[in-house]
Structures are given as structure tokens and as C-alpha cells.
N, C-alpha and C positions, 0 to 999 in steps of 0.2 A: 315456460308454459304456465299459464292461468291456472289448470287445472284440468283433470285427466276424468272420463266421465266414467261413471261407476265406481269410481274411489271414494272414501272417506277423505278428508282431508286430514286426518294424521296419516294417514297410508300415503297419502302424495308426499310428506314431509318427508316421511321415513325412504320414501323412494329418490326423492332430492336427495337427503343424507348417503343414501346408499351410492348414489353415482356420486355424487363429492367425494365418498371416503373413497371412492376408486379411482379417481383421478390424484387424490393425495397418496396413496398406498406407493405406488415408486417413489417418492422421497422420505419414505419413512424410513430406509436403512442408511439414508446420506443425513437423515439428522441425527440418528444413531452413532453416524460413527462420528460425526461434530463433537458430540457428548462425550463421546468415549475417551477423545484426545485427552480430556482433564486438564485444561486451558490453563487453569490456575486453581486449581482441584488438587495440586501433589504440595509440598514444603517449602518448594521455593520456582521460580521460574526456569526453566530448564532452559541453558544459554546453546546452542546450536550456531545458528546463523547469525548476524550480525550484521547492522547496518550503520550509515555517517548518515545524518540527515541535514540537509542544510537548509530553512526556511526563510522565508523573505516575502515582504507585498512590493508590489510591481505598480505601475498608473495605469496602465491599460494594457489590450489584445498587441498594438505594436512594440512593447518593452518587455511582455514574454515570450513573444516569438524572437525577438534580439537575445534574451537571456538564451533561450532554448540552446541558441547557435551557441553563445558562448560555454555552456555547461556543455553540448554535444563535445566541444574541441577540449574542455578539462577533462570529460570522461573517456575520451581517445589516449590521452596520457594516463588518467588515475587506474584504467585497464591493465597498464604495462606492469600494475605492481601484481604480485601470486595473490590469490585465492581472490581477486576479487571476481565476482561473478553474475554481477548484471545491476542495473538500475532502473528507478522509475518517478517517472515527473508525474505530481500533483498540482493543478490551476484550480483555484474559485474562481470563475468568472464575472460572478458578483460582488465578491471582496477584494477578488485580486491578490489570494494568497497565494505562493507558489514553494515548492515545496522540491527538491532533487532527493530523491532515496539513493543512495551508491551502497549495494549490496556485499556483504564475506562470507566467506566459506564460513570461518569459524572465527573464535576471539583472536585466535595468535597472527590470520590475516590481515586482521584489523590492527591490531598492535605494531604489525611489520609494516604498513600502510603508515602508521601514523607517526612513527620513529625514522622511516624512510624516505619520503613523498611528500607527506604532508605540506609540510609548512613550503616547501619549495612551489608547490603549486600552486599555492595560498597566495602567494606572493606574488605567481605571475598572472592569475585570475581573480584577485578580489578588486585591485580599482578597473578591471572589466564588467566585474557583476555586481561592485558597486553604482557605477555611472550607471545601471538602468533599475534600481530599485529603490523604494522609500523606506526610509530607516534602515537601522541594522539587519545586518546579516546574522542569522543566529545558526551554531553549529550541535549538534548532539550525537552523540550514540544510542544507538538500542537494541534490544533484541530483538532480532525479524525471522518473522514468521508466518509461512500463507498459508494460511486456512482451506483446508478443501474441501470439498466435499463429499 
């Protein structure tokens, strides 16, 4: 609206303000409780959940849809080990990064995964998801965590 007739124009502003903050008012207790979590706000990071993260660049849309399958068929076995409990692929489509998150319960899952499984399936999937990516494969651990809202 241009402008509302018989208003001042701060009165129209204030009246903008007022339906904006009312349209913002329901997400002000989900940014609250964001805050509240104390993300990195306590003495150290609080370890919970845990993830394997595997990263790699790919040459194109046809060498991550190949990857896909092949991560799909390692994460049908890496399943079979306890506490793992879910995963999630990240693609840049413009850089071409690619990324398998493989989710745990807790550290000792992870531990049990990686003492037990690990390399065994390392073994039978890496010159699979090497033949469709560029450069190394790089693996890591981390603390995982999703944010809600």
C-alpha cells in the first residue's frame, strides 16, 4: 500500500511495523528456544549423537547419481552394525561436492562401527567410490546434531 488516506505517514509506518511484528510474533518462541539450546554457550560440546562423514567432488549429475547407488548398497550393510540410525547425502551442484553423513546413537556406536565394520567395508566399497570421484576420499568424525526449531 502507497499509503492509507487520513493517516500521517509515521501512523502508516507504525501500522506496517505493527502487522510485520504480527506476522513475526509466532516465530519468536522457536527462536527462543534455538537460543536456549546454548549451542556452544556451556564448557565444552556436549557429544550425544555422532556421525562418519565421508566427503568427495564428483564430475558431474551422472557420477553422483552412480555414487548414490553405490553409497545406498554400503549403507544397506553399514545399517547392520547397532546404534546406527540413519544417513544423509549432501550434493553442490555447482561444485560438485558430495558429502554421505552415516548417523549414531551415541560414541560407543560409533566405536563399535568402527572396530567392527569399518575397514571391512572399506575395502569392499572404496575402489567402487573411487572409480566415480575426483581426488581423494576424505573420511571424519563429528558431533551431530539437528537443530530444531
Amino acid at each position: 500500500r502507497a499509503s492509507e488516506p487520513g493517516l500521517p505517514s509515521a501512523a502508516i509506518m507504525l501500522s506496517h511495523l505493527a502487522r510485520s511484528s504480527s506476522r513475526l510474533a509466532p516465530r519468536a518462541p522457536a527462536l527462543t528456544q534455538i537460543a536456549s539450546r546454548g549451542m556452544c554457550m556451556t564448557d565444552g560440546i556436549q557429544v550425544d549423537n555422532v556421525a562418519r562423514v565421508f566427503s568427495c567432488k564428483v564430475k558431474d549429475d551422472k557420477n553422483a547419481v552412480a555414487l548414490d547407488d553405490v553409497f545406498n548398497d554400503y549403507l544397506d550393510k553399514a545399517s547392520e552394525g547397532e546404534g546406527v540410525w540413519g544417513a544423509a547425502r549432501l550434493v553442490c551442484k555447482s561444485e560438485w561436492d558430495y558429502k554421505l553423513i552415516l548417523k549414531f546413537e551415541d560414541i560407543q556406536s560409533l566405536k563399535g562401527y568402527m572396530a567392527d565394520h569399518h575397514e571391512t567395508l572399506m575395502e569392499e566399497f572404496t575402489p567402487k567410490i573411487k572409480s566415480l570421484i575426483v581426488g581423494d576420499l576424505h573420511q571424519q568424525n563429528f558431533v551431530y546434531d539437528d537443530i530444531d526449531e
